[in-house]
C-alpha positions in Angstrom: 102.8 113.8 83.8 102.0 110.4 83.3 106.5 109.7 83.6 105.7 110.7 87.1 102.5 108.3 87.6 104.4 106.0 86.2 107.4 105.4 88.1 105.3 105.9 91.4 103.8 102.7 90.3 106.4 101.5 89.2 108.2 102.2 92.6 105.2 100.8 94.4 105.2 97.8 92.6 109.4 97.2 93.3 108.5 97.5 97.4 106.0 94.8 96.8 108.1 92.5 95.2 110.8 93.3 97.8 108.4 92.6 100.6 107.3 89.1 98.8 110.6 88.4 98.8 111.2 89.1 102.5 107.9 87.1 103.3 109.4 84.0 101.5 112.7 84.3 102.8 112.3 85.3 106.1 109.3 83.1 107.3 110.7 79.8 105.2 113.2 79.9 107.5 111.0 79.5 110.8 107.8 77.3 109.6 107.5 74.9 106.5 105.2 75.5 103.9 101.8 73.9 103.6 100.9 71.3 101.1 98.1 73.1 99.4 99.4 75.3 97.1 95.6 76.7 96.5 95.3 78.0 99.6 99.5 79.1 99.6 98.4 81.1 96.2 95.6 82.5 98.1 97.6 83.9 101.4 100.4 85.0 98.8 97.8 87.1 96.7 96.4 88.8 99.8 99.3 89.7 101.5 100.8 91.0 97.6 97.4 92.9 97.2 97.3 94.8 100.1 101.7 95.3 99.7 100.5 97.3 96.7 97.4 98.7 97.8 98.8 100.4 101.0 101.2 102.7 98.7 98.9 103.3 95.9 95.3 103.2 97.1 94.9 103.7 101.0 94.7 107.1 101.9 94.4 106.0 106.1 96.3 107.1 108.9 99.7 105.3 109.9 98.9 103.7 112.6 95.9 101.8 110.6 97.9 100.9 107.8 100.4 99.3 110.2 97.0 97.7 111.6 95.6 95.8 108.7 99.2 94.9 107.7 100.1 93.2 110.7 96.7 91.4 110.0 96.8 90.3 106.5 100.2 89.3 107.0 99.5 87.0 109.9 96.2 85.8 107.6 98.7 85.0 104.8 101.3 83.1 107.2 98.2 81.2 109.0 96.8 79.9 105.1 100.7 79.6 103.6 102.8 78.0 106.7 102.3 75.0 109.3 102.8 75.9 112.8 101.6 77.2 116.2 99.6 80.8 115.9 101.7 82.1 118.7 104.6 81.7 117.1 103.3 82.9 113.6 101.7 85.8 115.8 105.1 86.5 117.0 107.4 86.4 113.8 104.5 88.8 112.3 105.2 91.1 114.0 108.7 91.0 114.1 108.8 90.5 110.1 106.4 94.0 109.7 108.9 95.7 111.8 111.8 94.7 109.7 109.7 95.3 106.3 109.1 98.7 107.4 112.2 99.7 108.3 113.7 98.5 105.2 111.4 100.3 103.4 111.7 103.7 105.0 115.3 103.2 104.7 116.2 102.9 108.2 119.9 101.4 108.7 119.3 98.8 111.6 123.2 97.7 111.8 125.3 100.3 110.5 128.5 99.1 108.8 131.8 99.4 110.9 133.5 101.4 107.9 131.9 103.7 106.1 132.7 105.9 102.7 135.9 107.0 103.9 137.6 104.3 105.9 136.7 105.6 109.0 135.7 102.8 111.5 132.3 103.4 113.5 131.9 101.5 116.7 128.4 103.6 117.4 
């Protein structure tokens, strides 16, 4: 019993590193980072927070999880990253979409060959 708990965590807690890592990568590219590294700790913490919280402790409908993620997320890039809050506001979105698709397991670009050396043009 406690196996299973565990590896849910444990699971949950993989998908949070993986969407830190797709916060960092993906919005270094587009904005530099402020120099406070207080307040980059602080928009990093939230956004990780709520990354683990929506798998393990919210028990809300889809559509408000995707809510409140778009919103920490853009209140983690407007403490962590210089720029314009249009274009943060914009890449937010954009990064939540990607995030989530990753992490439902949704194939955006399918590879031209697959297992058995077939090609796939669609």
């Amino acid at each position: 019993m406690w196996i299973d708990k565990a590896l849910s965590y444990g699971a949950d807690i993989l998908l949070s590193a993986y969407a830190v890592y797709l916060f960092f990568y993906y919005f270094d590219i587009f904005f530099d980072r402020k120099k406070d590294k207080g307040l980059y700790v602080v928009g990093l913490a939230v956004f990780v927070l709520w990354q683990f919280g929506i798998s393990t402790i919210s028990s809300f409908p889809a559509y408000v999880n995707i809510a409140v993620t778009v919103i920490v997320t853009l209140f983690a890039v407007m403490i962590a990253y210089e720029g314009m809050w249009w274009n943060k506001s914009v890449f937010v979105i954009t990064f939540n979409a990607i995030v989530s698709a990753s992490k439902e397991g949704v194939v955006l670009f399918p590879p031209p060959i697959d297992i058995l050396g077939k090609t796939n043009i669609f």
